[in-house]
C-alpha positions in Angstrom: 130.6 101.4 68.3 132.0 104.5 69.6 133.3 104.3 73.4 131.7 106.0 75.9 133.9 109.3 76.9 134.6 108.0 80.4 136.1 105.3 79.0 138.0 107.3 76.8 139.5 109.1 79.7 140.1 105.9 81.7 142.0 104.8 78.0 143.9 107.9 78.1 145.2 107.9 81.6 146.2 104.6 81.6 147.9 105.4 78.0 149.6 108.0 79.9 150.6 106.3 83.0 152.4 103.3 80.3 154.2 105.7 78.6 155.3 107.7 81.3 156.8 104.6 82.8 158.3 103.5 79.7 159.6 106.7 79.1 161.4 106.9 82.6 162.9 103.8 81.9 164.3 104.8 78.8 165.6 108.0 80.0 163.0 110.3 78.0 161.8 112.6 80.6 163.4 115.8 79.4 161.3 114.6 75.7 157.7 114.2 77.7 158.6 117.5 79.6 159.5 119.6 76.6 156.6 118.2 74.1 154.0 116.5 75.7 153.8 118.0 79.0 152.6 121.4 77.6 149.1 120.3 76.5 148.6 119.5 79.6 149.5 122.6 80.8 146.7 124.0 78.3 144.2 122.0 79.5 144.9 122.7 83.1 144.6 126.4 81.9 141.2 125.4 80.1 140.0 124.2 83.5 140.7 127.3 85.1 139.5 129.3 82.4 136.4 127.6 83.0 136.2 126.7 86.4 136.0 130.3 87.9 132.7 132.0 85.8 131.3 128.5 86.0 131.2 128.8 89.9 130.1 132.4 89.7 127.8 132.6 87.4 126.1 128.7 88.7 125.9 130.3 92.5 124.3 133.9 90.5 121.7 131.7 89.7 121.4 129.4 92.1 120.9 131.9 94.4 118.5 134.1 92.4 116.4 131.1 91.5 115.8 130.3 95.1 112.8 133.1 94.3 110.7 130.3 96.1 112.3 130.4 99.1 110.5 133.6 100.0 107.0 132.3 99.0 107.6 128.9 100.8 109.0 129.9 104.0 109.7 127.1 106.1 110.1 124.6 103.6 113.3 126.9 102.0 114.7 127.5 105.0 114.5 123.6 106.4 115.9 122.8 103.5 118.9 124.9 102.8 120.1 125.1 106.6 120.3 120.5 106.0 121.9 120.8 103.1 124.4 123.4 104.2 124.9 121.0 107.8 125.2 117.8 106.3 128.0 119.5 103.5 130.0 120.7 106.5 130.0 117.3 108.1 130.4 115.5 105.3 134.0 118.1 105.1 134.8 117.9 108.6 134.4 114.0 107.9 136.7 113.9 105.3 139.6 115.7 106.9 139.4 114.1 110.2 139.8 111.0 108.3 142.3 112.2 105.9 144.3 113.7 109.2 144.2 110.8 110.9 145.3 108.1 108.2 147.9 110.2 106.6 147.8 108.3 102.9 149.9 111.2 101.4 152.6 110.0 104.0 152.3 106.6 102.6 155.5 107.0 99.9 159.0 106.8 100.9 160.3 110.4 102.5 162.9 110.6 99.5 160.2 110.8 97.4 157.9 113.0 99.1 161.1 115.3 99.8 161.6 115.7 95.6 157.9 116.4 95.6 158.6 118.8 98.0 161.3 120.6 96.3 159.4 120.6 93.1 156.8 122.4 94.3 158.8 125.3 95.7 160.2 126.0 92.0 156.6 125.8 91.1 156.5 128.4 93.7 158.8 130.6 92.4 157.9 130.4 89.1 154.4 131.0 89.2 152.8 134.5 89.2 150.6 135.6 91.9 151.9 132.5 94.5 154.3 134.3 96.7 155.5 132.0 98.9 155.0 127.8 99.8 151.8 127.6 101.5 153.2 126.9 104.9 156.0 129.3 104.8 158.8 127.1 104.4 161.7 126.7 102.0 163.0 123.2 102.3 165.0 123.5 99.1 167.0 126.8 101.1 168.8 123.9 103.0 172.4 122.8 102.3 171.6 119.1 102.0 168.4 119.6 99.4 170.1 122.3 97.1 171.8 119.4 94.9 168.1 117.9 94.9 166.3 121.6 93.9 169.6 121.9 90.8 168.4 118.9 89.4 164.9 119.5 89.6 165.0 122.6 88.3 167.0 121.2 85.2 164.5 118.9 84.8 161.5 121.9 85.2 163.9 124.1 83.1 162.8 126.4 85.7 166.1 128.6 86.6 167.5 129.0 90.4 168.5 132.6 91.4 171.4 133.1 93.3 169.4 135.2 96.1 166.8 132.1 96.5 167.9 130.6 99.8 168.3 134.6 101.3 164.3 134.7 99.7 163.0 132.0 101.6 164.4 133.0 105.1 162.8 136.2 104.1 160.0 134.2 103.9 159.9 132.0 106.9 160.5 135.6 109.0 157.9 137.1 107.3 155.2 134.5 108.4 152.5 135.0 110.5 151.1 138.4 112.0 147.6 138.4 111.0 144.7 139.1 113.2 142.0 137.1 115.0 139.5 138.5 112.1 141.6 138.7 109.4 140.0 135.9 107.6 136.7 138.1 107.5 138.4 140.9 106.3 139.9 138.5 103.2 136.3 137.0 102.4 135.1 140.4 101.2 137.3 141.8 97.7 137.9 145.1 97.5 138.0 144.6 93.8 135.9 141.6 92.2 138.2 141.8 89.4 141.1 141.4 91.1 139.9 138.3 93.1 138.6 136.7 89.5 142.1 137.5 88.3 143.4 135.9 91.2 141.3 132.7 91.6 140.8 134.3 95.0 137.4 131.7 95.4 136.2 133.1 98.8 135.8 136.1 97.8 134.5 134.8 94.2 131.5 133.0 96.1 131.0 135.7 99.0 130.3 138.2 95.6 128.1 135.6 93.5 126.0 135.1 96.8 125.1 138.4 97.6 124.8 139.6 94.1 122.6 136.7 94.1 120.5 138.0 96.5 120.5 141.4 95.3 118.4 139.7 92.4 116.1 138.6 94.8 115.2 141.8 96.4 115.1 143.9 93.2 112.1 144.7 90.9 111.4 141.5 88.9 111.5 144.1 85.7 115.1 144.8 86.4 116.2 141.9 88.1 115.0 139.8 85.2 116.9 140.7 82.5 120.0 140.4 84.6 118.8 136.9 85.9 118.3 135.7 82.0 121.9 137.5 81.2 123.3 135.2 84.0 121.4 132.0 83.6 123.0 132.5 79.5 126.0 132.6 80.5 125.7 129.8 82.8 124.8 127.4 80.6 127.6 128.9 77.8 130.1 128.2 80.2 128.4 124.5 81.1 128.9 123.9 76.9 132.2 125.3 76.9 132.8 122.3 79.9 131.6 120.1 77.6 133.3 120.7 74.3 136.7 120.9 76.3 135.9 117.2 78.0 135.6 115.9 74.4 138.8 116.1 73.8 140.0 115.6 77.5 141.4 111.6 76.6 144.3 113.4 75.1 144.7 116.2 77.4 144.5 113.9 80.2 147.4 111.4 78.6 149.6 114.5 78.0 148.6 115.7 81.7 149.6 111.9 83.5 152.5 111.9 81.1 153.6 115.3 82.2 152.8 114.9 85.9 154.8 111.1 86.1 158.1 112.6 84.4 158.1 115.5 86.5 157.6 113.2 89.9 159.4 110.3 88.8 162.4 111.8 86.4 164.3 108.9 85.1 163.5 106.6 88.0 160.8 104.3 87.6 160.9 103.3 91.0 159.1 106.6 92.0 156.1 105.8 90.2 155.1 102.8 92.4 155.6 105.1 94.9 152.8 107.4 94.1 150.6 104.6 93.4 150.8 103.8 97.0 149.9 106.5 98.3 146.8 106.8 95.5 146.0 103.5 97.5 145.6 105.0 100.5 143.5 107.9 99.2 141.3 105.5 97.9 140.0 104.0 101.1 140.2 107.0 102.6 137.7 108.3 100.6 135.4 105.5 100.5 135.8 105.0 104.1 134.6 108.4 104.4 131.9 107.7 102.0 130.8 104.4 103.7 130.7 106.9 107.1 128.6 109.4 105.5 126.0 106.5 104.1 125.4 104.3 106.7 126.1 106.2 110.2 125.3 110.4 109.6 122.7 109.7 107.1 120.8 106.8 109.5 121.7 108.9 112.5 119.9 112.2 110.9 117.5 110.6 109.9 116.4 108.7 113.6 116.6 112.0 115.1 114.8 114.2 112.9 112.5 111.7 112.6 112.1 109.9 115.7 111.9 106.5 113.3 114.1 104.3 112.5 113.3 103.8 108.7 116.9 103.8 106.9 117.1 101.0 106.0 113.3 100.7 104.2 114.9 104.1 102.6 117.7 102.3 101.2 115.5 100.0 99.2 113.4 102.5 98.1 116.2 104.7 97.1 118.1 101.7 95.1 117.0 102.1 91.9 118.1 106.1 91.8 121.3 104.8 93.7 122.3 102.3 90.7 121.7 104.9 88.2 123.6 107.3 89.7 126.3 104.8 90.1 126.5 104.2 86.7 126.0 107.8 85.0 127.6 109.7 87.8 125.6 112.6 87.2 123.3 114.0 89.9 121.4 115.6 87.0 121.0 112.8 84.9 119.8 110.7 87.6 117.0 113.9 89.4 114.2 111.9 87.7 114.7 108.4 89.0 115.2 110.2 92.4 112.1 112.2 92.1 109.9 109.0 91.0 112.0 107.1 93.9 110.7 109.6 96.8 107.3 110.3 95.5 105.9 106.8 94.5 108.2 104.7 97.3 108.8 107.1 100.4 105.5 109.0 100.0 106.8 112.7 100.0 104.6 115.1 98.1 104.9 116.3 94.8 105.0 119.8 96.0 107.9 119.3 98.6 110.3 117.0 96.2 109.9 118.8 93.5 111.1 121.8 94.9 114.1 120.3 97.2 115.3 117.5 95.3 116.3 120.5 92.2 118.3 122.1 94.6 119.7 119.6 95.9 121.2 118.0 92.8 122.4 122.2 92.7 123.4 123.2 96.2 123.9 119.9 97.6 127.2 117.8 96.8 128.1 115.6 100.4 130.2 113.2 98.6 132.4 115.5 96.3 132.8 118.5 99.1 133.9 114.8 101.3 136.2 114.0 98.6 137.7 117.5 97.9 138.9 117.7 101.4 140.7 114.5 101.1 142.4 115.3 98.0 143.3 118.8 99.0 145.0 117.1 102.1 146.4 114.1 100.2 148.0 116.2 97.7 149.7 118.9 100.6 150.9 115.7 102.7 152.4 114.3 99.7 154.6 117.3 98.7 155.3 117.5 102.2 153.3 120.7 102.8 151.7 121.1 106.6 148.6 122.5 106.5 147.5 124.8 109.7 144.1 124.6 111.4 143.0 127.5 109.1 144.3 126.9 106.3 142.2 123.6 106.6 139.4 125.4 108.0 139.7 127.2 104.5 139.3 124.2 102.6 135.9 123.6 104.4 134.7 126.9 103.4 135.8 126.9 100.2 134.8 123.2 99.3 131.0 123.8 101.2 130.3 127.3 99.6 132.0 126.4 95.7 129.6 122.6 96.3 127.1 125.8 95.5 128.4 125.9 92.0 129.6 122.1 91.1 127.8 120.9 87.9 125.4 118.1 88.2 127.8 116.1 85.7 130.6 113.6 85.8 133.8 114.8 86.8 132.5 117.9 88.5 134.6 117.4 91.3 137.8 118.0 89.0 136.7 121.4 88.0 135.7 122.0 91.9 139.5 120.8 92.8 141.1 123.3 90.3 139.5 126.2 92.3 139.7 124.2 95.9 143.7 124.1 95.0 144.5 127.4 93.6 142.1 129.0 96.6 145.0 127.6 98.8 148.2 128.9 96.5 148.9 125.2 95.3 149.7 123.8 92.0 146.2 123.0 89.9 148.0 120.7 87.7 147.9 118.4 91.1 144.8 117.0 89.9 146.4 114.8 87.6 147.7 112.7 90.1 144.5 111.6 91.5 142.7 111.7 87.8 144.1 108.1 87.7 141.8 106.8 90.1 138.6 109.2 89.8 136.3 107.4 87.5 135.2 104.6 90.1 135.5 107.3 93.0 133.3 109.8 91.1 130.6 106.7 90.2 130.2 106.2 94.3 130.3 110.0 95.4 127.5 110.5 93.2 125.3 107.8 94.6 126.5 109.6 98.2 125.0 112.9 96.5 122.1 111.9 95.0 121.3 109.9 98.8 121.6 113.5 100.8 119.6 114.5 98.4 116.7 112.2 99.2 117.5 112.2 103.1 116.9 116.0 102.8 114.1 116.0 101.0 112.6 113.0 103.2 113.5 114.8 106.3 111.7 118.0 105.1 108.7 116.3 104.2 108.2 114.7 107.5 108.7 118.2 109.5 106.0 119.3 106.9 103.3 116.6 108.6 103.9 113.9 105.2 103.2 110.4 105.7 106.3 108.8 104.9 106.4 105.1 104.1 102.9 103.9 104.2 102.9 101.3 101.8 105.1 98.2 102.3 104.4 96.5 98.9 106.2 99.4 96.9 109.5 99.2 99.3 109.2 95.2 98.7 108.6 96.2 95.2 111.6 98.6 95.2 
């Protein structure tokens, strides 16, 4: 019986977690880094290769298909404006909690400090990233130099001789931008250029309004273009696909990589990691758990004056436990559609045009989770995120939630773009690969629930009846 690919992954994670360790014991590090490591490194590159027209050309048409919008009024705007509020909260959420527990603080400081270090020569040696993302160069100081030699032997990456005069340039240098500067980043000059770049703002700010340039044109122009984009959308979904099958390997070359480059030759490293992967854990599913049973329940009472969650959550259970166990918000749009039509009472008319886009626009738990990781990842590599560069990470998680694929591991093709938006290394989401399976299984069940508290909420503004009949919850 051939295993599911999920549990392929999970196979090949944990296949490159074991070597990796064994490795470091053995003193093969410079072996992993030099012959393994670099297929990880391609499919890193796969991810981005895909991850940026996937976002563009999924918001081109998620935009353009919202055609109904228009014709409906009301309903579209309702709808939209709760998906787009409980997205932001669901972010907010996320880095509140992610701020206030600190998991990525969680390792020793020795180890955090390497991480540190590492990163910097990333820095240097990666095109189009000109400086740390906070401005600092820790690896400039006397006591860390021996540290950054060592490093970089390991890296292969060389050290220039002017590299510590380079990063006081650097720390000088930061700062100066005005009040509105931000706005004037979000709109490219050149749409090339910010593809190029992975520049994701200005990615989304283009797909949007290109989007709704569709809308307002002739249907016999617009449509051709529409069908143009909607092809290339779903080649690019395929091309997702085909790369995932061979992702098990990929991923054990990735962990291998990722582990010889933190760890080196000292096992003792790796355990630290995994503790602070344990604190990003619950801080995620704390901040799941929030989003479930206190915004939902509390949006719901006051948009609806009733207090009905928790009929809601038996009538939503059966789409819940399917979208636990496929983790697709796609896979699981029927169940939720039968759910909130035959159990809640909403109309055929209003879920079947807000539950679609939802399982499109709507993604509460991985924008949630996004925000953690993006934070995890900077606080372990030592890297202090400002206000806006957080506020950044809102943005960019909310608007790119726009273009996330209704499929199983969306979320790591959303993190490549949430990650090099910011100027950090993609090739970070190996390190919290290790843990996403069980992560990704509740986040969908938190995405598929919005969904349904949306589409519930809209229903009642609309004058629906919602749960009239008592036998099908008992049923449910």
């Amino acid at each position: 019986m051939k295993l599911p690919l999920h549990v392929r992954i999970l196979i090949g994670m944990g296949a490159g977690v074991l070597w990796a360790l064994l490795s470091s014991y053995m003193g093969w590090s410079r072996f992993n880094l030099d012959w393994i490591d670099p297929f990880g490194k391609i499919f890193i590159n796969l991810l981005k290769l895909t991850a940026v027209p996937l976002v563009l050309f999924s918001i081109i048409t998620g935009v353009a298909g919202m055609g109904e919008v228009r014709r409906l009024g009301k309903l579209g705007i309702r709808t939209l404006l709760l998906y787009l509020i409980t997205t932001v909260m669901a972010v907010s959420i996320g880095l509140a909690l992610v701020n206030l527990i600190q998991p990525g603080a969680w390792g020793h400081d020795t180890e955090r400090l390497a991480n540190r270090v590492d990163y910097e020569l990333w820095v240097q040696s990666t095109p189009g990233v000109d400086k740390p993302l906070d401005g600092l160069c820790v690896s400039c100081e006397p006591a860390n130099r021996s540290l950054r030699d060592s490093l970089a032997e390991v890296r292969g990456t060389a050290v220039p001789n002017d590299w510590s005069k380079a990063g006081e340039e650097l720390v000088k240098g930061k700062g100066g931008s005005g009040p509105l500067q931000f706005l004037v980043d979000l709109v490219p000059g050149n749409i090339f250029s910010a593809l190029a770049e992975m520049q994701m703002l200005q990615v989304i700010f283009f797909a949007i309004l290109f989007g709704v340039m569709l809308l307002l044109v002739k249907p016999e122009h617009g449509g051709p273009v529409n069908a143009v984009m909607n092809g290339l959308n779903e080649v690019f979904m395929k091309l997702v696909d085909v790369i995932m099958l061979a992702a098990p390997w990929f991923v054990f070359a990735l962990m291998t990589g990722v582990v010889a480059r933190m760890a080196g030759d000292n096992p003792a490293s790796v355990l630290e990691l995994f503790k602070g992967l344990a604190g990003y854990a619950l801080t995620v599913v704390l901040g799941l758990a929030i989003i479930l049973f206190v915004i939902y329940p509390l949006l719901m009472s006051l948009l609806m004056r009733r207090n009905v969650y928790m009929h809601f959550l038996r009538a939503m259970s059966p789409a819940q436990l399917l979208a636990f166990s496929t983790s697709s918000s796609a896979a699981t749009l029927p169940a939720t559609i039968r759910c909130v039509e035959e159990n809640i009472g909403v109309s055929k008319a209003t879920a079947s045009f807000v539950l679609p886009v939802g399982a499109t626009v709507n993604m509460d738990g991985t924008s949630l989770l996004q925000a953690v990781a993006v934070v995890f990842l900077a606080q372990l590599h030592m890297v202090d995120l400002s206000f806006a560069q957080q506020l950044t990470i809102v943005l960019t998680a909310t608007l790119a939630s726009i273009g996330a694929a209704a499929i199983p591991s969306a979320g790591l093709m959303l993190m490549v773009v949430v990650l090099a938006s910011l100027g950090l290394d993609p090739a970070w989401v190996a390190i919290i690969f290790t843990i996403d399976r069980p992560l990704d299984m509740m986040r969908t069940v938190v995405n598929v629930t919005g969904d349904a508290v949306v589409c519930s909420v809209v229903a009642h503004s609309q004058g629906e009846k919602l749960f009239q009949d008592p036998e099908k919850l008992r049923a449910a």
